[in-house]
C-alpha beads as a LAMMPS data file, in Angstrom:
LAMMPS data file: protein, C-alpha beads

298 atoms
297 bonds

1 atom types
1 bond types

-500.0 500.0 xlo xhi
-500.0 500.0 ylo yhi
-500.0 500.0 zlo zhi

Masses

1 110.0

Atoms # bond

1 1 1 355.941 -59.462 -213.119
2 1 1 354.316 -56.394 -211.449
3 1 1 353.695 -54.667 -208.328
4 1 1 351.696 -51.857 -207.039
5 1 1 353.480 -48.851 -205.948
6 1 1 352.989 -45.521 -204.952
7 1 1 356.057 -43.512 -205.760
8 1 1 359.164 -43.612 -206.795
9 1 1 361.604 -40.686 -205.094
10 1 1 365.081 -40.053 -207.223
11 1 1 367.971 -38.190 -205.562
12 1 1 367.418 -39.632 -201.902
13 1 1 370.213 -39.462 -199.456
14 1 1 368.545 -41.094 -196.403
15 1 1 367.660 -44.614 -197.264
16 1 1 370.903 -46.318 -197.413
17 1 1 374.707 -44.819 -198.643
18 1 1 374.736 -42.534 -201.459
19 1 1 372.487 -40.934 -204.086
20 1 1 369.490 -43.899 -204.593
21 1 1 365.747 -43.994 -205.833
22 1 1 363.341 -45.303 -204.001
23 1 1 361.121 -47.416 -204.997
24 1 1 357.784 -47.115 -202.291
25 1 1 355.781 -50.399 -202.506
26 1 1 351.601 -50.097 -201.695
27 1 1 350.369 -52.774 -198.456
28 1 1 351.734 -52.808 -194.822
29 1 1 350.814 -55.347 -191.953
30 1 1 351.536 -52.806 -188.873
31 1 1 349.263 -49.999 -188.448
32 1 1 351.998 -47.260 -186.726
33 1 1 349.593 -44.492 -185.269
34 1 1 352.460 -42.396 -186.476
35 1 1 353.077 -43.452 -190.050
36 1 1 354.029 -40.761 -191.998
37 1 1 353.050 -43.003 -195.332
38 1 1 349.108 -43.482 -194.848
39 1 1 349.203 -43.681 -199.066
40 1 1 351.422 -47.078 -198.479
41 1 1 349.329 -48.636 -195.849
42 1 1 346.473 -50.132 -198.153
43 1 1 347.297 -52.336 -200.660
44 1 1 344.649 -50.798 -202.963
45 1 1 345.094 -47.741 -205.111
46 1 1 343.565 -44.324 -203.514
47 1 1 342.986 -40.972 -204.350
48 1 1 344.209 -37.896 -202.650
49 1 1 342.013 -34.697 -202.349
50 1 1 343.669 -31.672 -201.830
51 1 1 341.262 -28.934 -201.573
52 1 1 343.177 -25.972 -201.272
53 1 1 344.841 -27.169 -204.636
54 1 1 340.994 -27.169 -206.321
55 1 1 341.036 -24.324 -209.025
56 1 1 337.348 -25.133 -209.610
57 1 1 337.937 -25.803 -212.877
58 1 1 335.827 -28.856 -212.957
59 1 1 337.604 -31.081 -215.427
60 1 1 337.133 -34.285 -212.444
61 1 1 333.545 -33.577 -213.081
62 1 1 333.298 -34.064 -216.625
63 1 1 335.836 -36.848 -216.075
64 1 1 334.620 -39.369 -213.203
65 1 1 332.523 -42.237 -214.385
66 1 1 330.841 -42.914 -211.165
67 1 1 329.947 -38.891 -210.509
68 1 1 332.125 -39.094 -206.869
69 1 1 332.980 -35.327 -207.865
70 1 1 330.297 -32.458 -208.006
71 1 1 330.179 -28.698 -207.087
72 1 1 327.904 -27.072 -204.317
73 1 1 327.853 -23.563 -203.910
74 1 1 330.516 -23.357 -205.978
75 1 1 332.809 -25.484 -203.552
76 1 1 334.292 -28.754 -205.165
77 1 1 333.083 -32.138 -202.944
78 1 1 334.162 -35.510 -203.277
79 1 1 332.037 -38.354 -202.126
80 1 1 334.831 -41.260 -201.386
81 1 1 332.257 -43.982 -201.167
82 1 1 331.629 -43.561 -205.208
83 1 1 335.122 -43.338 -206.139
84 1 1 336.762 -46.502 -207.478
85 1 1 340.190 -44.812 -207.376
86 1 1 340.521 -45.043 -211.501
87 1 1 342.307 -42.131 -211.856
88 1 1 340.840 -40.270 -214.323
89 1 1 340.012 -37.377 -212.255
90 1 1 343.566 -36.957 -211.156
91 1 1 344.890 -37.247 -214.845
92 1 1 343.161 -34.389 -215.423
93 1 1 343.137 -32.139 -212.441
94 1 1 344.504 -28.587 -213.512
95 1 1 345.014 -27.421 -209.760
96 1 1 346.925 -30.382 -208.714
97 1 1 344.597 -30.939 -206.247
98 1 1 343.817 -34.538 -207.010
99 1 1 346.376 -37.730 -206.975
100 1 1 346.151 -41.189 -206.959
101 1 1 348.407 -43.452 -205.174
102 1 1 348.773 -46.737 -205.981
103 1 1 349.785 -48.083 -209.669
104 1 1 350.147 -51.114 -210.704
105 1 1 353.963 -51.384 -212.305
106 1 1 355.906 -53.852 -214.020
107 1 1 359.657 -55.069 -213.663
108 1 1 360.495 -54.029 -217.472
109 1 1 359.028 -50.830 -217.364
110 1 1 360.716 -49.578 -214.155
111 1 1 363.636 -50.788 -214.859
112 1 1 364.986 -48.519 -217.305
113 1 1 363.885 -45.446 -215.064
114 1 1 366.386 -46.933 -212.396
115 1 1 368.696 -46.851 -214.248
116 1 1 368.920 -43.302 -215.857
117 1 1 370.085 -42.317 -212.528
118 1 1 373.218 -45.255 -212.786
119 1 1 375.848 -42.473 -213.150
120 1 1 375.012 -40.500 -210.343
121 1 1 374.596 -44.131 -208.226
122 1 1 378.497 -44.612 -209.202
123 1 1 379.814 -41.468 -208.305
124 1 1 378.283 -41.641 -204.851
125 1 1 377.927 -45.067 -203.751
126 1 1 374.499 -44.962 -203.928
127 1 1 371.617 -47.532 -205.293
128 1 1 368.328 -48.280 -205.463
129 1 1 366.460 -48.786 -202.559
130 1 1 362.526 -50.685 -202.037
131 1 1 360.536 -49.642 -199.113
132 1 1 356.816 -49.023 -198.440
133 1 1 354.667 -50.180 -197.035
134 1 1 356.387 -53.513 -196.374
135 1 1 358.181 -54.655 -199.712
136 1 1 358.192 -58.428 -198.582
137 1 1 354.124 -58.415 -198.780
138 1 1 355.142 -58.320 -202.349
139 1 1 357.859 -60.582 -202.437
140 1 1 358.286 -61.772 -206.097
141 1 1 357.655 -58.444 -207.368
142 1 1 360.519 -57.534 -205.226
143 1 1 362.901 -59.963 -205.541
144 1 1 363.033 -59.860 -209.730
145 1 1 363.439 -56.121 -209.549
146 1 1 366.097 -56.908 -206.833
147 1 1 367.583 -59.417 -209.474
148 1 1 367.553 -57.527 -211.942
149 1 1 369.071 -54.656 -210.451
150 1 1 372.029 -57.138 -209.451
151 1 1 372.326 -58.002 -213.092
152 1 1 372.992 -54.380 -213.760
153 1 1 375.660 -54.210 -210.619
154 1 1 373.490 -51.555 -208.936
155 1 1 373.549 -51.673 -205.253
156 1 1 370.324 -52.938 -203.361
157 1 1 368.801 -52.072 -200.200
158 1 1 365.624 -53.262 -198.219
159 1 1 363.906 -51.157 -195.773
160 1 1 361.442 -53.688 -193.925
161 1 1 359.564 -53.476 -190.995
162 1 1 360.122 -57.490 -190.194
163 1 1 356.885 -58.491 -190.183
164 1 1 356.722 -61.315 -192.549
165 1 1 358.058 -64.463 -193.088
166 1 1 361.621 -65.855 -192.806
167 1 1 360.536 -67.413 -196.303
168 1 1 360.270 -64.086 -197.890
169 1 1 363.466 -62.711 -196.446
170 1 1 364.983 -66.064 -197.731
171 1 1 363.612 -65.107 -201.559
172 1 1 365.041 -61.567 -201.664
173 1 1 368.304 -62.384 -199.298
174 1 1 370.985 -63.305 -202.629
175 1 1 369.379 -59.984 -204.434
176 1 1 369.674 -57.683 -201.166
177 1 1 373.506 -56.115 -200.152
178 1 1 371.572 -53.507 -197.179
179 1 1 368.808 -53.777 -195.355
180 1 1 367.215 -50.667 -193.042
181 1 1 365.359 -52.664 -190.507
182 1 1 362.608 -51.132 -188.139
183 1 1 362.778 -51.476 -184.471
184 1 1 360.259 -49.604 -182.791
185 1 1 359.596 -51.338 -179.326
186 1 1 361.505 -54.307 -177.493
187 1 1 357.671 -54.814 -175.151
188 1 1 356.054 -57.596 -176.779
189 1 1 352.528 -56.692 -175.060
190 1 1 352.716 -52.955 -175.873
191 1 1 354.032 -53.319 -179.611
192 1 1 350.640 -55.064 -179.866
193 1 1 348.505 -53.036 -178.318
194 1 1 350.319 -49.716 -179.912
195 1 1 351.007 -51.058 -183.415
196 1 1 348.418 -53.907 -183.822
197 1 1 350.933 -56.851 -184.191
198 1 1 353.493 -58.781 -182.019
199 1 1 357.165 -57.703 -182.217
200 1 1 358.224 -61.719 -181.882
201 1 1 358.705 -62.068 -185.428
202 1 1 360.524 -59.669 -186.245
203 1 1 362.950 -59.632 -183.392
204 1 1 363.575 -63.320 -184.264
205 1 1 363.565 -62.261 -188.202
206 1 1 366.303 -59.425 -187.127
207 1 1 368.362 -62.464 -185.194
208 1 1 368.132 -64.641 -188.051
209 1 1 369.271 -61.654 -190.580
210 1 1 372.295 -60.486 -188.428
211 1 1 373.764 -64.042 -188.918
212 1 1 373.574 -63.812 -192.637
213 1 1 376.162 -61.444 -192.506
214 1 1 374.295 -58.716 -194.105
215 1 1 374.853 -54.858 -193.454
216 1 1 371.894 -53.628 -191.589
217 1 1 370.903 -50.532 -190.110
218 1 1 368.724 -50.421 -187.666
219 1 1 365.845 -47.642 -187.928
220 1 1 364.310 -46.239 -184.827
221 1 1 361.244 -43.807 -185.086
222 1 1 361.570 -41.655 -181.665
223 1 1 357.978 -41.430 -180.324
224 1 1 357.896 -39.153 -177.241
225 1 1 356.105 -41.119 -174.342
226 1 1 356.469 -44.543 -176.128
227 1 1 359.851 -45.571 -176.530
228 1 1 362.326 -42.736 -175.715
229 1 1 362.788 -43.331 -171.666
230 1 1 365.684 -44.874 -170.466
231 1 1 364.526 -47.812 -169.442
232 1 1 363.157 -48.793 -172.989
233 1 1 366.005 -47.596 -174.780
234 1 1 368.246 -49.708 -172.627
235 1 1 366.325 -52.460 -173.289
236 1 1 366.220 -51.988 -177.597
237 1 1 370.773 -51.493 -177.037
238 1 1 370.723 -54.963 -174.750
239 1 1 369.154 -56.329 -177.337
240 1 1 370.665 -55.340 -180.587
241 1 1 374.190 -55.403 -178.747
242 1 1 373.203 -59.193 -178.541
243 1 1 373.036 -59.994 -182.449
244 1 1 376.184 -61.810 -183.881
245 1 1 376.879 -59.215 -186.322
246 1 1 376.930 -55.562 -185.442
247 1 1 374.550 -52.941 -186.353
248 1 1 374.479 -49.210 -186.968
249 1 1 371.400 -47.081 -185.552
250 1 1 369.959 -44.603 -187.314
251 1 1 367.347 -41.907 -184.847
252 1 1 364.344 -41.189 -186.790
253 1 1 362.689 -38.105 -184.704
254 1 1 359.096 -38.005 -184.649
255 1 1 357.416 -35.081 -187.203
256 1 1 353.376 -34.507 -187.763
257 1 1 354.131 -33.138 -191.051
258 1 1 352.035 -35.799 -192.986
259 1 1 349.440 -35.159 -190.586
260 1 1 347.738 -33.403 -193.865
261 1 1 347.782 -36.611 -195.487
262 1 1 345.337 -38.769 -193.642
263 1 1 342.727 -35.513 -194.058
264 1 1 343.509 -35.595 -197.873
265 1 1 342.837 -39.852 -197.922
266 1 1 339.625 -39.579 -196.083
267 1 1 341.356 -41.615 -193.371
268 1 1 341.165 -40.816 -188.987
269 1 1 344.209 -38.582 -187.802
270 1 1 346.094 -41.240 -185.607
271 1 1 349.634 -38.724 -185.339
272 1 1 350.088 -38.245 -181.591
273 1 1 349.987 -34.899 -180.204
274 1 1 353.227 -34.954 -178.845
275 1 1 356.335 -32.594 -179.807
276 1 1 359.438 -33.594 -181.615
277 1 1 362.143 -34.706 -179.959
278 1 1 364.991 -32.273 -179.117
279 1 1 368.279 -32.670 -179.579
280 1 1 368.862 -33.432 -176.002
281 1 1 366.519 -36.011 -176.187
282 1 1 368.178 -37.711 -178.871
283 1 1 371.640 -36.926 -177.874
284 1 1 370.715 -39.380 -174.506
285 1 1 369.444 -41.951 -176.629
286 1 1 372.438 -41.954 -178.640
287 1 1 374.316 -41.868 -175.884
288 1 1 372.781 -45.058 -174.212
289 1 1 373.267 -47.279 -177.231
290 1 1 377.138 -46.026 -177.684
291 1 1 377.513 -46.857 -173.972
292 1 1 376.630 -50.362 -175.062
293 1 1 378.627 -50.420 -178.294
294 1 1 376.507 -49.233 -180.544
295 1 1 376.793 -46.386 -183.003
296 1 1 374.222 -44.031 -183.840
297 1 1 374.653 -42.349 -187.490
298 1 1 373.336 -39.540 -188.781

Bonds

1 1 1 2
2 1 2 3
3 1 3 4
4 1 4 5
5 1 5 6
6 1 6 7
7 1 7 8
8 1 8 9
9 1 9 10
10 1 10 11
11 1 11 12
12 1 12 13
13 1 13 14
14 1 14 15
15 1 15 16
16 1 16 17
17 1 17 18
18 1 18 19
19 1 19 20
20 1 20 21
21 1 21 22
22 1 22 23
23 1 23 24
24 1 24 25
25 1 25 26
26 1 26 27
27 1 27 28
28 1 28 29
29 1 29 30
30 1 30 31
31 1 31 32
32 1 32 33
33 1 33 34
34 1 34 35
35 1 35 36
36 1 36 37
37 1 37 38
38 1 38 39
39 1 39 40
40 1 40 41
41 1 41 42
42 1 42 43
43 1 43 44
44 1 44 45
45 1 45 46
46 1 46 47
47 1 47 48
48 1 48 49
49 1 49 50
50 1 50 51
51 1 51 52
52 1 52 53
53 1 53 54
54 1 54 55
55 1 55 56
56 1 56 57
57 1 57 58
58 1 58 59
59 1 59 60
60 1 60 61
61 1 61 62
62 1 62 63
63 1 63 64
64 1 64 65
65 1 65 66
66 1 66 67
67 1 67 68
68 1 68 69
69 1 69 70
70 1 70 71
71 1 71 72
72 1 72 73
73 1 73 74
74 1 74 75
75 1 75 76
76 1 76 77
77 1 77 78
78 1 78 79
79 1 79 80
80 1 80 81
81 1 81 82
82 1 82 83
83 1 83 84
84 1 84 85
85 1 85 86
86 1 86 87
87 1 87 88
88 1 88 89
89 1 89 90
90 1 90 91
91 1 91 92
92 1 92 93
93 1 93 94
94 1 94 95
95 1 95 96
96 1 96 97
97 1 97 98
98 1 98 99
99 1 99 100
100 1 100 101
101 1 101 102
102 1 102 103
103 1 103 104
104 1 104 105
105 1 105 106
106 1 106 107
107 1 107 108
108 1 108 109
109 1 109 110
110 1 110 111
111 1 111 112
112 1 112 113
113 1 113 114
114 1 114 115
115 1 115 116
116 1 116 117
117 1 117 118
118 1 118 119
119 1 119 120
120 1 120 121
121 1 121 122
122 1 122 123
123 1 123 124
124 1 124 125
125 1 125 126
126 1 126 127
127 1 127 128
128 1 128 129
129 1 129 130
130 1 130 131
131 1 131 132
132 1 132 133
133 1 133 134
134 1 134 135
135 1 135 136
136 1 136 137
137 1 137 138
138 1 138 139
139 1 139 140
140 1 140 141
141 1 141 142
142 1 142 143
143 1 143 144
144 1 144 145
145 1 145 146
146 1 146 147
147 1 147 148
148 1 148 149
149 1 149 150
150 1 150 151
151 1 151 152
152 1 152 153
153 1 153 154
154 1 154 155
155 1 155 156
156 1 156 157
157 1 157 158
158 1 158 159
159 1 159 160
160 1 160 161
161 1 161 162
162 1 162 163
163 1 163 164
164 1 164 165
165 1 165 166
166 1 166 167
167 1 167 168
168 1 168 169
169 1 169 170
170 1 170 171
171 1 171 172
172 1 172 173
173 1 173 174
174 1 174 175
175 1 175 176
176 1 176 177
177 1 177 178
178 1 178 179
179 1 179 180
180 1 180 181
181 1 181 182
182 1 182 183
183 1 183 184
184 1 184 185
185 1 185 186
186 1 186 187
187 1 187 188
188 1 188 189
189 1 189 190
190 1 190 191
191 1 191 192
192 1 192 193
193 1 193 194
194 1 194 195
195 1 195 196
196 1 196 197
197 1 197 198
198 1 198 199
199 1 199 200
200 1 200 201
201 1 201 202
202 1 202 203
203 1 203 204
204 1 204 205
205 1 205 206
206 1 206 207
207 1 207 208
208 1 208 209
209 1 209 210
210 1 210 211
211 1 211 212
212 1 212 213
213 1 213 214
214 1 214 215
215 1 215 216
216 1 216 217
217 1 217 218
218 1 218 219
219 1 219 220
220 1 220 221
221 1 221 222
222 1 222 223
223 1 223 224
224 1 224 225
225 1 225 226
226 1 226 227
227 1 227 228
228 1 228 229
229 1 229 230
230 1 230 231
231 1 231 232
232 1 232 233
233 1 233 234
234 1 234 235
235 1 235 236
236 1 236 237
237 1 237 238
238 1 238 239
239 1 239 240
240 1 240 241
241 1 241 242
242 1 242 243
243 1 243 244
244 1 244 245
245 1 245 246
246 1 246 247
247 1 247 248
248 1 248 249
249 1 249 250
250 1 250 251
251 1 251 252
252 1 252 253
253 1 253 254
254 1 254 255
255 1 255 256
256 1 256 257
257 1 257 258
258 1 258 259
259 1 259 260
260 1 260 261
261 1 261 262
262 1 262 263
263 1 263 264
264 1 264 265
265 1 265 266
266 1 266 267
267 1 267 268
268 1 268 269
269 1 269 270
270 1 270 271
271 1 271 272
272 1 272 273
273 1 273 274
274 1 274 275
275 1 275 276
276 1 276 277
277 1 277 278
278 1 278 279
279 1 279 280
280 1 280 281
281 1 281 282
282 1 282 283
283 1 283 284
284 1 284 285
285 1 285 286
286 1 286 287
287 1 287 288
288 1 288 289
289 1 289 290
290 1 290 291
291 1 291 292
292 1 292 293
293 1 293 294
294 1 294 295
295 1 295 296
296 1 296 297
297 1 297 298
């Protein structure tokens, strides 16, 4: 069994307890204007052109089969529309410049890379985690690496945006001890409008998880003007104060910093041109939800 996936980050601390890897899995339904992943968004492999990396040395030249890389004036261009994101060119980039996201991957092959990290999983508490993308688009892939990973009594977590079946969360559920689960807006009509999809499934998916039993934290990505007034952030506490189980909340403040990305993937700068959230700000939304029970961690 493989999937296609786009990186694979050892030694994180933020995407569930302890040291983990995560595993980054290529194709997501929602279409956040703020995504900080672009490179996870198609489910296609893509190249990424830095050109302040290009040394000129012109190895992508000699390299690409459909000619998508020349040199003009001694400046390195890249015509997208020829490239069929094989990856040659990025194989043998000197200057770094060039990378391709998106590889296809199988279980027994990534596997043992999980696992050279097992000590340091032990002596933290720590795991493996999946994320993306959205890891239940590729939902066998995902649930025999999940498996797998049981077999080898690492601990599993799921970071999900919701948006997809109660079947798939059904598949990975015996495989999956943690799941980070996105909340970004409790308005039906603006998650919709804003994200390109309605928030009904996966509020229902969240209600339906919570009575599993399973640990979940809940992630919230703190977009100045869209869901940080009061009146909204009321509204997300009502409503995860209502689930059987309790939740934890973890504050994700917003950042442009992959604003560089979508230049480098040939793909239209959606980031809003807003400021991060300040401490105050986020010390008020924290504040609301522990008002109503719930405990923001850090």
């Amino acid at each position: 069994m493989s999937g296609m996936i786009f990186d694979v980050k050892r030694f994180a601390v933020h995407d569930g307890p302890g040291i983990r890897t995560t595993v980054f899995l290529k194709c997501c339904p929602l279409r956040c204007p703020w995504c900080h992943n672009p490179e996870g968004v198609s489910a296609s492999p893509e190249l990424s052109c830095l050109e302040h990396r290009c040394i000129g040395c012109g190895e992508c030249v000699a390299v690409c089969p459909n000619h998508a890389h020349f040199f003009e004036n001694q400046t390195h261009k890249f015509d997208r529309a020829r490239c069929t994101a094989c990856g040659k060119c990025a194989e043998a980039c000197l200057g770094g410049a060039l990378h391709l996201y998106g590889r296809a991957e199988s279980v027994d092959t990534l596997i043992p890379k999980l696992l050279e990290d097992r000590e340091f999983y032990e002596s933290s508490g720590g795991g493996v985690t999946l994320s993306g993308g959205e890891v239940l688009l590729q939902v066998d892939f995902a649930s025999e690496l999940l498996a797998r990973l049981r077999t080898e009594n690492i601990h599993t977590a799921v970071d999900t945006s919701g948006y997809a079946p109660w079947k798939a969360f059904s598949q990975i559920l015996p495989y999956t001890e943690m799941f980070l689960y996105d909340f970004k807006h409790p308005d039906d009509m603006l998650h919709q409008k804003v994200i390109g999809v309605s928030n009904r499934r996966i509020l229902d998916n969240l209600k339906r998880l919570s009575e599993t039993g399973k640990r979940i934290e809940i992630r919230i990505p703190v977009i100045p003007g869209f869901n940080d007034t009061p009146d909204v952030v009321l509204k997300m506490a009502k409503f995860l104060v209502s689930l059987k189980n309790p939740v934890s909340v973890r504050l994700l403040p917003y950042h442009d910093l992959a604003r560089g990305k979508y230049h480098a993937l040939g793909k239209h700068d959606t980031m809003p041109l807003v400021p991060p959230p300040d401490s105050q700000a986020l010390k008020r939304i924290s504040d609301c939800f522990l008002a109503n029970g719930i405990h923001c961690v850090d």
